[in-house]
N, CA, C and O of each residue as an XYZ file, in Angstrom:
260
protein
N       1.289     -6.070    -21.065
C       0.714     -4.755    -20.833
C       1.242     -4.240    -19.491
O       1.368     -5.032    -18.557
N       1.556     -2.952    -19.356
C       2.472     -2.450    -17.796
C       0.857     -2.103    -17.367
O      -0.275     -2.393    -17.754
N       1.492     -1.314    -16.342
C       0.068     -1.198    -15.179
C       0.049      0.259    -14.775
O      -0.202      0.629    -13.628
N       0.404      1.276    -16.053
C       0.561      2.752    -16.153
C      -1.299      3.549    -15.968
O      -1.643      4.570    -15.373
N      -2.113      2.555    -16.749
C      -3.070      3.046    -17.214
C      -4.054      2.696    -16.159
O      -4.269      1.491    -16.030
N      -4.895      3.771    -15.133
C      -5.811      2.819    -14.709
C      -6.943      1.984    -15.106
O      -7.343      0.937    -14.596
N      -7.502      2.811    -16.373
C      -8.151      1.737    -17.471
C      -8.166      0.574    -17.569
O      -9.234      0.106    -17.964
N      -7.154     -0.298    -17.302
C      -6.530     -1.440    -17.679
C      -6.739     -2.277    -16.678
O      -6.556     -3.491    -16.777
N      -7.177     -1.636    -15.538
C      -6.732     -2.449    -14.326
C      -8.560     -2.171    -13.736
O      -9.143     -1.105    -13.540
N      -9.063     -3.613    -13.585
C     -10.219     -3.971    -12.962
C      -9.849     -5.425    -12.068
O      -9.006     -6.311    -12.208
N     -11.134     -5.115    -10.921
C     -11.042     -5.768     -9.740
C     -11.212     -7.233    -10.298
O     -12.033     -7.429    -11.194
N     -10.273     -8.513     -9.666
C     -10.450     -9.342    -10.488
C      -9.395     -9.793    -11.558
O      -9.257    -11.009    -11.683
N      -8.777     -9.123    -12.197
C      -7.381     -9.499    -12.978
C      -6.737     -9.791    -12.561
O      -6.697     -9.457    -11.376
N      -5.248    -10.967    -13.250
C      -4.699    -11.206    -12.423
C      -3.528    -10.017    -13.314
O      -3.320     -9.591    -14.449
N      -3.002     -9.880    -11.904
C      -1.294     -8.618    -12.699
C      -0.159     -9.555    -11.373
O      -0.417    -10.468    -10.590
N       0.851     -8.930    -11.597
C       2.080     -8.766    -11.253
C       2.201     -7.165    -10.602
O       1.937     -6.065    -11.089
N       2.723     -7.586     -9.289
C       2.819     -6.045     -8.612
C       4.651     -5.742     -7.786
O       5.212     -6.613     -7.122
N       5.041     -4.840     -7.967
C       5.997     -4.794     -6.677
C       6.090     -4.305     -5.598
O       6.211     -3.081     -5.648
N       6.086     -4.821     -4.401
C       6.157     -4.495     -2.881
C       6.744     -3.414     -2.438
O       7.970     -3.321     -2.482
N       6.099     -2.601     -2.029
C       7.005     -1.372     -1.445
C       9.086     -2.051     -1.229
O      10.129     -1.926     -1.871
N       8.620     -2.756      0.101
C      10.154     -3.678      0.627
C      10.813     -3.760     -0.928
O      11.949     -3.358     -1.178
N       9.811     -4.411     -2.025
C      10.789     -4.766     -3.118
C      11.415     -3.883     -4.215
O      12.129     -4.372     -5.090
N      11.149     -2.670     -4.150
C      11.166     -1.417     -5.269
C      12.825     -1.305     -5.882
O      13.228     -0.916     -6.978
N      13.617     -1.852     -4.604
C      14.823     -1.668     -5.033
C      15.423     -3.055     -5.536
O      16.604     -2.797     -5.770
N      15.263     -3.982     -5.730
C      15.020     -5.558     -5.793
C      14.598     -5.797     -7.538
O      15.235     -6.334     -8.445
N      13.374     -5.203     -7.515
C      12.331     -5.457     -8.405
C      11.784     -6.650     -8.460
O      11.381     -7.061     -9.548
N      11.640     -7.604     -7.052
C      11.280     -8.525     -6.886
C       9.556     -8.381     -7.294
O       9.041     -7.308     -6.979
N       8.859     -9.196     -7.827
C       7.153     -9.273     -8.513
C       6.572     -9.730     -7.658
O       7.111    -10.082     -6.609
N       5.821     -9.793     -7.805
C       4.639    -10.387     -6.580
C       3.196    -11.182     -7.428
O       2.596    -10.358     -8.120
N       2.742    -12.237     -7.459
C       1.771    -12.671     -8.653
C       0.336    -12.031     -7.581
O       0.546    -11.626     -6.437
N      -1.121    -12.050     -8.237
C      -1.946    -11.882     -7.016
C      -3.046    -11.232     -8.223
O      -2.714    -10.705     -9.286
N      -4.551    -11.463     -7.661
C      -5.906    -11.173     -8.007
C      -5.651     -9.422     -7.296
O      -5.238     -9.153     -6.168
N      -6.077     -8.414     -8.443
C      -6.778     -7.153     -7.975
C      -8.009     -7.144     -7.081
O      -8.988     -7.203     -7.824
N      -8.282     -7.108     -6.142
C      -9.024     -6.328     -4.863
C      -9.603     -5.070     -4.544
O     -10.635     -4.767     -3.946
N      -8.744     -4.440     -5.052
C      -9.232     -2.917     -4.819
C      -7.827     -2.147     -5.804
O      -6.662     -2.535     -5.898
N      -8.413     -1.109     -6.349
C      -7.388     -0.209     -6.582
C      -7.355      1.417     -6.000
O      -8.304      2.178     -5.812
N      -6.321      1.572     -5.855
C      -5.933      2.832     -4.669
C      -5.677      3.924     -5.067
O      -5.801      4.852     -4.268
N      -5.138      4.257     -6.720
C      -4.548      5.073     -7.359
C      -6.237      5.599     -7.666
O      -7.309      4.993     -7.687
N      -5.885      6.864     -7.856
C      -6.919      7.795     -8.305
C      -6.855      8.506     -9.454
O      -7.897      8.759    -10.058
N      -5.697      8.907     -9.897
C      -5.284      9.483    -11.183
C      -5.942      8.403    -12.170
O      -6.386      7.293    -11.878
N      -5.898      8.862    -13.072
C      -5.590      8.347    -14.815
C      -4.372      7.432    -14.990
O      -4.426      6.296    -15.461
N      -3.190      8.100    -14.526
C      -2.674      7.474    -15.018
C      -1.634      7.648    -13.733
O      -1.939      8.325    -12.750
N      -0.011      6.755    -13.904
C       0.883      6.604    -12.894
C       2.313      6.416    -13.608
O       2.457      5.679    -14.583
N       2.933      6.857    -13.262
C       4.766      7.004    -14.485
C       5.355      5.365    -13.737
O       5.801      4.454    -14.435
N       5.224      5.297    -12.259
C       5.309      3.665    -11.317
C       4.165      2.612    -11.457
O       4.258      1.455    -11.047
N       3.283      3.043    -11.963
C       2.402      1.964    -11.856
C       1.210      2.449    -11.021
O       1.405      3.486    -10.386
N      -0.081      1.825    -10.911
C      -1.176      1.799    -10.464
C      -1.557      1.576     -9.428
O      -2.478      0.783     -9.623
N      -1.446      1.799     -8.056
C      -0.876      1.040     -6.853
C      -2.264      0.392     -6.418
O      -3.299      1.057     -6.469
N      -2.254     -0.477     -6.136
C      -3.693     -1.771     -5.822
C      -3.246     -2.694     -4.653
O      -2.130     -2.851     -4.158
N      -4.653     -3.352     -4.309
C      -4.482     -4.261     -2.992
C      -4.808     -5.233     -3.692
O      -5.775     -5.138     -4.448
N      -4.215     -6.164     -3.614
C      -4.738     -7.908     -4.105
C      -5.414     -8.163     -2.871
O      -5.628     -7.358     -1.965
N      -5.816     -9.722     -2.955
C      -7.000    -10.145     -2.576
C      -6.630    -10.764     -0.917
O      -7.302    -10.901      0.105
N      -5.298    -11.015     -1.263
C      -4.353    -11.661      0.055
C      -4.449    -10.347      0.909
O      -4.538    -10.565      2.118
N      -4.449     -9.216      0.585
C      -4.337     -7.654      1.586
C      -2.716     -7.074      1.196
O      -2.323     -6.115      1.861
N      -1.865     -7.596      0.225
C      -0.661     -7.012     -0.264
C      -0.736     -5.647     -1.164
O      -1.380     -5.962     -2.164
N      -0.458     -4.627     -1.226
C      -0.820     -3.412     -1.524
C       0.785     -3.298     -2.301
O       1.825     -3.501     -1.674
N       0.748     -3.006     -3.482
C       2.141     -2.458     -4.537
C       1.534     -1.885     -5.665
O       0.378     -1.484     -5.795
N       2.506     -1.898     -6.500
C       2.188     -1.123     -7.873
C       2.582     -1.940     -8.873
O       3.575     -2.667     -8.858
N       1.395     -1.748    -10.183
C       1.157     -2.509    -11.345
C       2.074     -2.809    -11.781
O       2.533     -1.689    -12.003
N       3.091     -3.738    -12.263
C       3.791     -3.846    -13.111
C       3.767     -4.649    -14.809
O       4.297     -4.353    -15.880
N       3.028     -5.568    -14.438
C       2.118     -6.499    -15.316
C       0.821     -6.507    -15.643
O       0.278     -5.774    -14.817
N       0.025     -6.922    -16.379
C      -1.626     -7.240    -16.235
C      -1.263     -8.365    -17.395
O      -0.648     -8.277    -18.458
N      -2.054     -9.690    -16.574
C      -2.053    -10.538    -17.638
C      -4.090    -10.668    -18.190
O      -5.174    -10.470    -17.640
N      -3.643    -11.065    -19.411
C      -4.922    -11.139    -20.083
C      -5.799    -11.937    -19.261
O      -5.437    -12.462    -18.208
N      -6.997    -12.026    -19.770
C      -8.257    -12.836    -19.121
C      -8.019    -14.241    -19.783
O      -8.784    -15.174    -19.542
């Protein structure tokens, strides 16, 4: 599942995010949701969220429960 929808994305999941630094890379980042930052509905990049470590990127993944 991508990380377009904010629906999808509750505090607590684990997703896959990419780092600002990494956007051109597309290096992932693994990490627990914390907070999410995006306000829209929805995002064409992803959902941008803070994991639990304090790393702040955008959704790329959501893995199931």
């Amino acid at each position: 599942m991508n990380g377009n929808n904010r629906k999808d994305i509750t505090p607590g999941i684990s997703v896959e995010i990419v780092l600002k630094a990494d956007q051109k890379t597309g290096n992932l980042t693994k990490g627990i949701v914390k907070d999410i930052l995006t306000n829209s509905a929805t995002h064409p990049h992803g959902i941008k969220v803070r994991l639990t470590d304090g790393q702040i990127g955008r959704v790329q993944k959501i893995y199931p429960k």
